[in-house]
mmCIF file as Biopython writes it, N, C-alpha, C and O atoms, coordinates in Angstrom:
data_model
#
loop_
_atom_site.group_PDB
_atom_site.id
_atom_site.type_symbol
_atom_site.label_atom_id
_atom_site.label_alt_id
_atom_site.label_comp_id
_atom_site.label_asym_id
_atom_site.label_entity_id
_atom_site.label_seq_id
_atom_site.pdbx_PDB_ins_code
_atom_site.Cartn_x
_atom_site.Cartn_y
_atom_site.Cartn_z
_atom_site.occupancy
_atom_site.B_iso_or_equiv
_atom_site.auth_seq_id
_atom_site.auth_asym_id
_atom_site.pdbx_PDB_model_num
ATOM 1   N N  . UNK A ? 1  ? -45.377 9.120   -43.006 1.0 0.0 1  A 1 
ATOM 2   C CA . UNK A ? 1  ? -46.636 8.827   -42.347 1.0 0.0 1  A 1 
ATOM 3   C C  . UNK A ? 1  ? -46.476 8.920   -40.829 1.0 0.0 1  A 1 
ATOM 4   O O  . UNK A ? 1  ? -47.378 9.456   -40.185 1.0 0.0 1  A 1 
ATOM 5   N N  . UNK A ? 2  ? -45.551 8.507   -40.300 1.0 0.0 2  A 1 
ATOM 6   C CA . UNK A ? 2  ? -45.261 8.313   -38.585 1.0 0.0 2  A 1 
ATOM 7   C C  . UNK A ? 2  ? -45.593 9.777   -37.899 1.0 0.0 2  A 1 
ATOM 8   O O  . UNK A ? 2  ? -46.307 10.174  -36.978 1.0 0.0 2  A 1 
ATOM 9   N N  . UNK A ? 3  ? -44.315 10.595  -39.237 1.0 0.0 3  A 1 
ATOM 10  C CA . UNK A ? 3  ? -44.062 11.874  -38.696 1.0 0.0 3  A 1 
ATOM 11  C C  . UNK A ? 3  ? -45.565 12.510  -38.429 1.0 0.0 3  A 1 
ATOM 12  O O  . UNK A ? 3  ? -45.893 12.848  -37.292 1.0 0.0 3  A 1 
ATOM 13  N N  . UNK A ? 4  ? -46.400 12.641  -39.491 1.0 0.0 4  A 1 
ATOM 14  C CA . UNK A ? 4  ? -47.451 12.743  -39.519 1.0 0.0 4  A 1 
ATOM 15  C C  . UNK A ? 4  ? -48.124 12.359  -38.135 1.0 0.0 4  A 1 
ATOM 16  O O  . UNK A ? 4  ? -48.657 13.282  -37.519 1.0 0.0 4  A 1 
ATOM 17  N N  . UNK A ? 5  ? -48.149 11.137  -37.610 1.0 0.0 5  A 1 
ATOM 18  C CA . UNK A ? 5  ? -48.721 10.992  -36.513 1.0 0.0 5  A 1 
ATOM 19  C C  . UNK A ? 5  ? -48.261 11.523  -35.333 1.0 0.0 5  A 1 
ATOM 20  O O  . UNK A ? 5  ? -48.822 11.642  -34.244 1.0 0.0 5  A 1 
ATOM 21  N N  . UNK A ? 6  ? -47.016 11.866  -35.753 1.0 0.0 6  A 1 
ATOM 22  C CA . UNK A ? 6  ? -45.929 12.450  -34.234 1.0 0.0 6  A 1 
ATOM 23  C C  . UNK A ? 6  ? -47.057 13.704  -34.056 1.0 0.0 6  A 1 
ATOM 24  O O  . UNK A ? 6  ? -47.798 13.871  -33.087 1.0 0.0 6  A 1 
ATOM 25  N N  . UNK A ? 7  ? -46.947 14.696  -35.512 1.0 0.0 7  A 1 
ATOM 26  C CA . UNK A ? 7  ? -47.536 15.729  -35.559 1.0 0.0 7  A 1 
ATOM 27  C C  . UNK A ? 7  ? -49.015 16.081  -34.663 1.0 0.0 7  A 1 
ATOM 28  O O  . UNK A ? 7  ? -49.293 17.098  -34.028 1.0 0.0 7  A 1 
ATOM 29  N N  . UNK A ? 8  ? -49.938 14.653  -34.912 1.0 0.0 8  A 1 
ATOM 30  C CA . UNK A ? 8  ? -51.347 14.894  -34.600 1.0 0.0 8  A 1 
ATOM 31  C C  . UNK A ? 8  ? -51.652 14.578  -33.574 1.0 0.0 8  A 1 
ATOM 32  O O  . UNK A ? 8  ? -52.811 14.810  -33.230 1.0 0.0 8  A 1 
ATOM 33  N N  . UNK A ? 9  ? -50.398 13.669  -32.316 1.0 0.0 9  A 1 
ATOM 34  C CA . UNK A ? 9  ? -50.925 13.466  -31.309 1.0 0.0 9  A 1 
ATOM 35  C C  . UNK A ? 9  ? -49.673 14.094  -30.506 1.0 0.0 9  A 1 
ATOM 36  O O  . UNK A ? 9  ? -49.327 13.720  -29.385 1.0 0.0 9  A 1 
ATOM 37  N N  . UNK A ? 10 ? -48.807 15.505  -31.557 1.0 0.0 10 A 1 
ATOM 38  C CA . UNK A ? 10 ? -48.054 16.241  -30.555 1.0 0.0 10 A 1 
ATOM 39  C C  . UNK A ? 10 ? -47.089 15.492  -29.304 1.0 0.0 10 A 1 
ATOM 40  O O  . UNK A ? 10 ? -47.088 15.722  -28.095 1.0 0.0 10 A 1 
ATOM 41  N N  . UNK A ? 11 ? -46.137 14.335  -30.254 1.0 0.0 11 A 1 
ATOM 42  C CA . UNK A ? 11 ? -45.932 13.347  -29.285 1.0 0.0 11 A 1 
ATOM 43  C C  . UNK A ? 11 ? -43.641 13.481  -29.756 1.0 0.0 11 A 1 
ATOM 44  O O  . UNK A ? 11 ? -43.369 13.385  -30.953 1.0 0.0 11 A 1 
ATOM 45  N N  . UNK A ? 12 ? -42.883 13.602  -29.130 1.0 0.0 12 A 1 
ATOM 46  C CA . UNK A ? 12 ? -41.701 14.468  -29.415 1.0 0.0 12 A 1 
ATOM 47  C C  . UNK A ? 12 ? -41.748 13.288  -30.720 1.0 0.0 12 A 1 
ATOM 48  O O  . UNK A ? 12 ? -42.479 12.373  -31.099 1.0 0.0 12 A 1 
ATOM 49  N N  . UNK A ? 13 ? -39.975 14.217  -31.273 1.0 0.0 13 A 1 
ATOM 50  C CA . UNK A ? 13 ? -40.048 13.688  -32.640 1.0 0.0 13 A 1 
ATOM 51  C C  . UNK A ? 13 ? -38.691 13.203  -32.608 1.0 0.0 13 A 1 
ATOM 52  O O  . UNK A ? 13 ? -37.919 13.632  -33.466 1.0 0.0 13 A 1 
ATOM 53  N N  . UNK A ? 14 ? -38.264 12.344  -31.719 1.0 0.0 14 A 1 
ATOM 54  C CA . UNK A ? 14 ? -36.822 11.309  -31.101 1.0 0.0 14 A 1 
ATOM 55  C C  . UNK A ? 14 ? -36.837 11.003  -31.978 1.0 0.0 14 A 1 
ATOM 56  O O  . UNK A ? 14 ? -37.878 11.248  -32.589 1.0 0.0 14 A 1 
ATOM 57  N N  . UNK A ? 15 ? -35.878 10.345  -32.631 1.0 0.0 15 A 1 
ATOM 58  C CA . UNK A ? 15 ? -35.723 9.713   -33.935 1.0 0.0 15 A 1 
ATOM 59  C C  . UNK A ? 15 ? -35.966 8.035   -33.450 1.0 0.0 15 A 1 
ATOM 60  O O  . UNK A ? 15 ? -36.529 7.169   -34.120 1.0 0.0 15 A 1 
ATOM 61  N N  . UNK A ? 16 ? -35.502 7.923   -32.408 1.0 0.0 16 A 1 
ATOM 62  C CA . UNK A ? 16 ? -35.492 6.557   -31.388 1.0 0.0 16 A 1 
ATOM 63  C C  . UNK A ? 16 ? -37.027 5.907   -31.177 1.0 0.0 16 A 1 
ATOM 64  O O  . UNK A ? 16 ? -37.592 4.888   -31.574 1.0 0.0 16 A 1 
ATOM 65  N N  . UNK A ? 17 ? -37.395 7.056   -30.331 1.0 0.0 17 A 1 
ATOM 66  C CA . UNK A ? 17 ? -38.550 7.547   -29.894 1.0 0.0 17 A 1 
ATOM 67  C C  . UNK A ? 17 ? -39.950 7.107   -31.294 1.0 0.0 17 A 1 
ATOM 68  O O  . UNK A ? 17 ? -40.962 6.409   -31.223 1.0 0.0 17 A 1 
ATOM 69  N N  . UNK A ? 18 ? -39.379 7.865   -32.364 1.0 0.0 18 A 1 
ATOM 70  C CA . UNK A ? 18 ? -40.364 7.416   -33.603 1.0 0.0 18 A 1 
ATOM 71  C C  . UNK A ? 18 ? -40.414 5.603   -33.684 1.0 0.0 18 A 1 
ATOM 72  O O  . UNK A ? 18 ? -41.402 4.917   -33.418 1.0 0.0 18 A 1 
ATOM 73  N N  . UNK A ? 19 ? -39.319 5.197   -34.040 1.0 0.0 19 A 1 
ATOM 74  C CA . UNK A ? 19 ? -39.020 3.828   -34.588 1.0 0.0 19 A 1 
ATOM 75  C C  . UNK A ? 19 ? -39.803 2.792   -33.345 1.0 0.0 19 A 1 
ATOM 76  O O  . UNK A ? 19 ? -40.113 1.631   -33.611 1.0 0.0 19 A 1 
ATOM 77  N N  . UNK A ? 20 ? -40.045 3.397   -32.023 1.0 0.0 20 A 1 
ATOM 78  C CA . UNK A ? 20 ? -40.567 2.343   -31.141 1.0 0.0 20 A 1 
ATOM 79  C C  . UNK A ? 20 ? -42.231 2.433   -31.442 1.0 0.0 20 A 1 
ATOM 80  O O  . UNK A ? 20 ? -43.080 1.563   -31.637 1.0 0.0 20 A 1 
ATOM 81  N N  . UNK A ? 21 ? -42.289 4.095   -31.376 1.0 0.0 21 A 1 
ATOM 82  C CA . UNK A ? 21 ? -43.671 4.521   -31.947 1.0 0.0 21 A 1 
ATOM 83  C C  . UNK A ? 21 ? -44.172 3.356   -33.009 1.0 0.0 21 A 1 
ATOM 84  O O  . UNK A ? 21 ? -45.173 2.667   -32.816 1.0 0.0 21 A 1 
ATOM 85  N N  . UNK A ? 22 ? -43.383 3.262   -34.063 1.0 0.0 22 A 1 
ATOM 86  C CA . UNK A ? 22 ? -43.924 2.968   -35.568 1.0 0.0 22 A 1 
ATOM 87  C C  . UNK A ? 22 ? -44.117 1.154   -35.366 1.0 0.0 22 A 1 
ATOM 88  O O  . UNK A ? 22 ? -44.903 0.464   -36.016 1.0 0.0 22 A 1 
ATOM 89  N N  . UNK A ? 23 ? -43.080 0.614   -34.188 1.0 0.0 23 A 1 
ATOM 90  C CA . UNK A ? 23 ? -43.468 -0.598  -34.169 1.0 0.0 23 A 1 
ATOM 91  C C  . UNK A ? 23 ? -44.572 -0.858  -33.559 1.0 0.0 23 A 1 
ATOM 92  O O  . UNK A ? 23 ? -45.516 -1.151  -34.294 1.0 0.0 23 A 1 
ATOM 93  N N  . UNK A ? 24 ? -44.758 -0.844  -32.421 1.0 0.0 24 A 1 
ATOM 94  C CA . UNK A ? 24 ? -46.035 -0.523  -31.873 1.0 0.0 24 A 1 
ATOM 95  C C  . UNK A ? 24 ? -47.215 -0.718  -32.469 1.0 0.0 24 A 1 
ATOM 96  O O  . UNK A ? 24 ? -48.039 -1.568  -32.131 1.0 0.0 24 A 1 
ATOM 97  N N  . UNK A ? 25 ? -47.359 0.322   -33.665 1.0 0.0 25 A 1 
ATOM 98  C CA . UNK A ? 25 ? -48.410 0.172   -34.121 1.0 0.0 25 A 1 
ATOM 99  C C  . UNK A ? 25 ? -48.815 -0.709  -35.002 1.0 0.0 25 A 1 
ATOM 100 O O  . UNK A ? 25 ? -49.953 -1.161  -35.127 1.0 0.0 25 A 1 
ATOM 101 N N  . UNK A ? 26 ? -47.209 -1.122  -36.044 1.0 0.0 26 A 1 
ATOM 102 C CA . UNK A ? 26 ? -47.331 -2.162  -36.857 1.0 0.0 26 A 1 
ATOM 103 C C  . UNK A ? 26 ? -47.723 -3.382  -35.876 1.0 0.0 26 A 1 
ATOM 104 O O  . UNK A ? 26 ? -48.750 -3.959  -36.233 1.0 0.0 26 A 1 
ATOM 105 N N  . UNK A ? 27 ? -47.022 -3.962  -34.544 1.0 0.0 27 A 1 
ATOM 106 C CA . UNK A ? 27 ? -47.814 -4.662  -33.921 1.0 0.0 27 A 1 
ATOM 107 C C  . UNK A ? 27 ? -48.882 -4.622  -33.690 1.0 0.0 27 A 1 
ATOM 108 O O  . UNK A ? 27 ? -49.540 -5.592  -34.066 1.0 0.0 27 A 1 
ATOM 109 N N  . UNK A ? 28 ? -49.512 -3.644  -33.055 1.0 0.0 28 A 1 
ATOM 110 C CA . UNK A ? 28 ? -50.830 -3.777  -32.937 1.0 0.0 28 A 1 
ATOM 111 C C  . UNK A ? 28 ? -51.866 -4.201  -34.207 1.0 0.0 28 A 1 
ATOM 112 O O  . UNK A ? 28 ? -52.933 -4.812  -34.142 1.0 0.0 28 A 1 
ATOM 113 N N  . UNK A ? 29 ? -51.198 -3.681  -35.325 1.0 0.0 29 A 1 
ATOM 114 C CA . UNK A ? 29 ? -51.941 -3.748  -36.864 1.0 0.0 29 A 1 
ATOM 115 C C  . UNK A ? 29 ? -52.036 -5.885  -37.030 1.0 0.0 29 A 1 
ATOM 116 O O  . UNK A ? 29 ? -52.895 -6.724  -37.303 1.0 0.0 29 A 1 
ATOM 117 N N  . UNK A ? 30 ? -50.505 -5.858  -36.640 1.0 0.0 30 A 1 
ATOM 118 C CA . UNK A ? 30 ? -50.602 -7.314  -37.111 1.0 0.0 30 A 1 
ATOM 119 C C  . UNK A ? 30 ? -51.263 -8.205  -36.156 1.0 0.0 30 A 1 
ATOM 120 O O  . UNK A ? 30 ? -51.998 -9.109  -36.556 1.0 0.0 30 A 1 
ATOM 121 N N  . UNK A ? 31 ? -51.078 -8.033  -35.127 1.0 0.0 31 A 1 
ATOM 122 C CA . UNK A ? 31 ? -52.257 -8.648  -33.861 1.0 0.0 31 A 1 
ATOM 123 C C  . UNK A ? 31 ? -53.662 -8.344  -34.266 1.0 0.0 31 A 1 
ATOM 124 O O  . UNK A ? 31 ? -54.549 -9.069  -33.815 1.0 0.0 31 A 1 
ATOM 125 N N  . UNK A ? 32 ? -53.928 -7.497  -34.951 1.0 0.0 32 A 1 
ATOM 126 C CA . UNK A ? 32 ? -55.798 -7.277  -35.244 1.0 0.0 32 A 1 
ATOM 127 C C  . UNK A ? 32 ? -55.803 -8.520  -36.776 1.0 0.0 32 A 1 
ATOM 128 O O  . UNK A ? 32 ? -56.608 -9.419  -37.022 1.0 0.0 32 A 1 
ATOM 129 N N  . UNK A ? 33 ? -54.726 -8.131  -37.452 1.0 0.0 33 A 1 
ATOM 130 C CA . UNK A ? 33 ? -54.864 -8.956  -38.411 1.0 0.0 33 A 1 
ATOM 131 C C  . UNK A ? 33 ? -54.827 -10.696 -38.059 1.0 0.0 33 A 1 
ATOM 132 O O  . UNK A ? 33 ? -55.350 -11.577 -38.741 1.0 0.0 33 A 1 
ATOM 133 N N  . UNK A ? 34 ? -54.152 -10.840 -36.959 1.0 0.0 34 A 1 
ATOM 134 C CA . UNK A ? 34 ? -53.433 -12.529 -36.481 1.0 0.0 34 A 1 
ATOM 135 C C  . UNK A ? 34 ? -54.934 -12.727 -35.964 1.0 0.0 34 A 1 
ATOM 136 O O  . UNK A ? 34 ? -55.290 -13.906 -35.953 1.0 0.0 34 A 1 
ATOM 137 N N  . UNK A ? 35 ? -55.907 -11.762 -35.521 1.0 0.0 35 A 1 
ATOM 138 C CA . UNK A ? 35 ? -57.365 -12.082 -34.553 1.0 0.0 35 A 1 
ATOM 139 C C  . UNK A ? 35 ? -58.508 -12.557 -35.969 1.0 0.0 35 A 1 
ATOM 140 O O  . UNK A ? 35 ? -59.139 -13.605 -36.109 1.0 0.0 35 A 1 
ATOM 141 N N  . UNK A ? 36 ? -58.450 -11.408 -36.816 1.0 0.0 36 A 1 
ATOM 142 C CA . UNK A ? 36 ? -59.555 -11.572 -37.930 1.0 0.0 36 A 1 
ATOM 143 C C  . UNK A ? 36 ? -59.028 -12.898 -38.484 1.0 0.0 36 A 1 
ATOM 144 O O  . UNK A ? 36 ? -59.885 -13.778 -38.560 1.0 0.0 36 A 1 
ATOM 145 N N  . UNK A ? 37 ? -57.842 -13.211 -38.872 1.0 0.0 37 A 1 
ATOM 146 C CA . UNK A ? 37 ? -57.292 -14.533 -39.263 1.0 0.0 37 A 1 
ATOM 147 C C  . UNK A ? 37 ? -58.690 -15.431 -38.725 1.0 0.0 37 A 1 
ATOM 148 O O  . UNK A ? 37 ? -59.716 -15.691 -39.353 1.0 0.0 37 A 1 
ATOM 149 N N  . UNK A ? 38 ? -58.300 -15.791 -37.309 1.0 0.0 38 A 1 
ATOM 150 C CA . UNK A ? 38 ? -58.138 -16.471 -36.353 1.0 0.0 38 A 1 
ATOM 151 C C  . UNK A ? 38 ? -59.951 -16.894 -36.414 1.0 0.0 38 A 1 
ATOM 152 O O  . UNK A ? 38 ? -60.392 -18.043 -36.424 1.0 0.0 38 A 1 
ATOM 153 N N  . UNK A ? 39 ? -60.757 -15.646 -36.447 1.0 0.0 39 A 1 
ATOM 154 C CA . UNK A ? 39 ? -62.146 -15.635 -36.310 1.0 0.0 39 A 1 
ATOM 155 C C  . UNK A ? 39 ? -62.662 -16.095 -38.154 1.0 0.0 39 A 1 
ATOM 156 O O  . UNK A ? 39 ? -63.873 -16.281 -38.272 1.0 0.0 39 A 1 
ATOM 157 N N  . UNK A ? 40 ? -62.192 -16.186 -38.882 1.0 0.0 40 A 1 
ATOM 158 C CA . UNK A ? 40 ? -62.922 -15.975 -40.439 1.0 0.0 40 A 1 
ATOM 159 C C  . UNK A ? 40 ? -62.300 -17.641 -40.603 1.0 0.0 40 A 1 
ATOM 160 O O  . UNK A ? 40 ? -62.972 -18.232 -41.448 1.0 0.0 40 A 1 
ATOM 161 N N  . UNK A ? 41 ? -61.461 -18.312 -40.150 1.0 0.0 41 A 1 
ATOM 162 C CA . UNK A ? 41 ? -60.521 -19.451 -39.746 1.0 0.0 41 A 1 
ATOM 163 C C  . UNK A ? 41 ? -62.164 -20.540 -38.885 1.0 0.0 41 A 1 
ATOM 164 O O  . UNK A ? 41 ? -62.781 -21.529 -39.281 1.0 0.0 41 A 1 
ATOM 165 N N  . UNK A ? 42 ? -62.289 -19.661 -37.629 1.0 0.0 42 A 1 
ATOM 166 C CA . UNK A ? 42 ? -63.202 -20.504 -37.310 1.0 0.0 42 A 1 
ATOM 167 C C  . UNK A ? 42 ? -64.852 -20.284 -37.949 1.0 0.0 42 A 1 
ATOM 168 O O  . UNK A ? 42 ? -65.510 -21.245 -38.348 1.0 0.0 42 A 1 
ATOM 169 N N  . UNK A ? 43 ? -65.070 -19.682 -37.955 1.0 0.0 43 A 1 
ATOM 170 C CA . UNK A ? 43 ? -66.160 -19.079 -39.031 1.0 0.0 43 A 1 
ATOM 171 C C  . UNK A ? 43 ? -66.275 -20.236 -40.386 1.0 0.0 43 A 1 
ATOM 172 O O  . UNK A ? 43 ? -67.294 -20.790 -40.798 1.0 0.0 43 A 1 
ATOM 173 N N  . UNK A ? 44 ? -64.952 -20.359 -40.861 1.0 0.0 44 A 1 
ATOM 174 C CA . UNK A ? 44 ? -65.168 -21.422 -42.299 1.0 0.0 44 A 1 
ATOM 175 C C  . UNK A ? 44 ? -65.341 -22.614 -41.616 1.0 0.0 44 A 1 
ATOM 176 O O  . UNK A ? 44 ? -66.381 -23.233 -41.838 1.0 0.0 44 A 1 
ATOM 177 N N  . UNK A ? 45 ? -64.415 -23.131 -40.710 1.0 0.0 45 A 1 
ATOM 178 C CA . UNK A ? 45 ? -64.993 -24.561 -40.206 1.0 0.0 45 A 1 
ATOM 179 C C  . UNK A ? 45 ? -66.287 -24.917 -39.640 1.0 0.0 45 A 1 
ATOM 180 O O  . UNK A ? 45 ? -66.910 -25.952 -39.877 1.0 0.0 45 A 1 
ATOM 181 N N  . UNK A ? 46 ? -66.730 -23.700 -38.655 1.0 0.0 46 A 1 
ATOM 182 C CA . UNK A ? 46 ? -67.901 -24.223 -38.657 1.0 0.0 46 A 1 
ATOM 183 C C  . UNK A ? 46 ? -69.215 -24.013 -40.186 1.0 0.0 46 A 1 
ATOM 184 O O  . UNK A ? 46 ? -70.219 -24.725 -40.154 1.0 0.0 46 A 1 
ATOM 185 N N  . UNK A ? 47 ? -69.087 -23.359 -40.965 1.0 0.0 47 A 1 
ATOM 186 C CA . UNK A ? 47 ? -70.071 -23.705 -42.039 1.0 0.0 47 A 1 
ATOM 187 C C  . UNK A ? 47 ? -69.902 -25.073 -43.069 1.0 0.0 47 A 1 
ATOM 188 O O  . UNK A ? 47 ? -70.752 -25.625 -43.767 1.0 0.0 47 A 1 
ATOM 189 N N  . UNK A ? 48 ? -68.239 -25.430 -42.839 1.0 0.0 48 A 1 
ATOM 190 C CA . UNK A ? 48 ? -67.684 -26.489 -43.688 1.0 0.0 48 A 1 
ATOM 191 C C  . UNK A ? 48 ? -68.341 -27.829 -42.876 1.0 0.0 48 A 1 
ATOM 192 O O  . UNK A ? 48 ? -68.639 -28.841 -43.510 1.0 0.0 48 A 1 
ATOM 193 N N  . UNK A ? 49 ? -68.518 -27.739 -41.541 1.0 0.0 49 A 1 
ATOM 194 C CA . UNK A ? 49 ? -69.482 -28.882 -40.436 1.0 0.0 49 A 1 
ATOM 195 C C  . UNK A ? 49 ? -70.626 -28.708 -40.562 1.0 0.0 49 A 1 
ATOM 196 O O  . UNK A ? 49 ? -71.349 -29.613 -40.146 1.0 0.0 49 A 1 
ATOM 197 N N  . UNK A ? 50 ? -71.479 -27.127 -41.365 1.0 0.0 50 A 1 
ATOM 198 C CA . UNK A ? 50 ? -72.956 -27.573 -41.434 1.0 0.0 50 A 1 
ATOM 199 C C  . UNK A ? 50 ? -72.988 -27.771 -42.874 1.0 0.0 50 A 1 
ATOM 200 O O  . UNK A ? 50 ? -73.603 -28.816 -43.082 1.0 0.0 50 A 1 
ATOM 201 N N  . UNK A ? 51 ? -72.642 -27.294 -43.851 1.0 0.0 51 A 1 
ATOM 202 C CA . UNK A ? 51 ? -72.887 -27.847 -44.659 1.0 0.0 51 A 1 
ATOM 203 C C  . UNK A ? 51 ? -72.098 -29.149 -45.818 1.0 0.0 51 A 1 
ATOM 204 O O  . UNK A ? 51 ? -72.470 -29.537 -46.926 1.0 0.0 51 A 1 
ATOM 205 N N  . UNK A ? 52 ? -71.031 -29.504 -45.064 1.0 0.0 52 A 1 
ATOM 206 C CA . UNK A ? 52 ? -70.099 -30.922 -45.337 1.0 0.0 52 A 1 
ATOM 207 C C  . UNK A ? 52 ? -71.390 -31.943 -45.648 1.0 0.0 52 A 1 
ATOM 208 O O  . UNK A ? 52 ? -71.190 -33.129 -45.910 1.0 0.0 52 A 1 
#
């Protein structure tokens, strides 16, 4: 899959270079996920305060 992305944004294909690539994005993936957490988290408390 990475390689794949090396491919589509024509970006070299370091072997080094990939593995920083690939974290990156898994960070970024898990930071969007740690946010939706974070919002659906406050989202339940406040309906659990209107309708408690």
């Amino acid at each position: 899959m990475i390689h794949r992305l090396y491919s589509a944004y024509n970006l070299p294909a370091d072997h080094d270079v990939c593995h920083l690539f690939e974290h990156l994005v898994i960070r970024r993936f898990l930071r969007m996920v740690e946010k939706s957490f974070v919002i659906i988290t406050g989202v339940r408390e406040i309906l659990h305060h209107i309708f408690a």
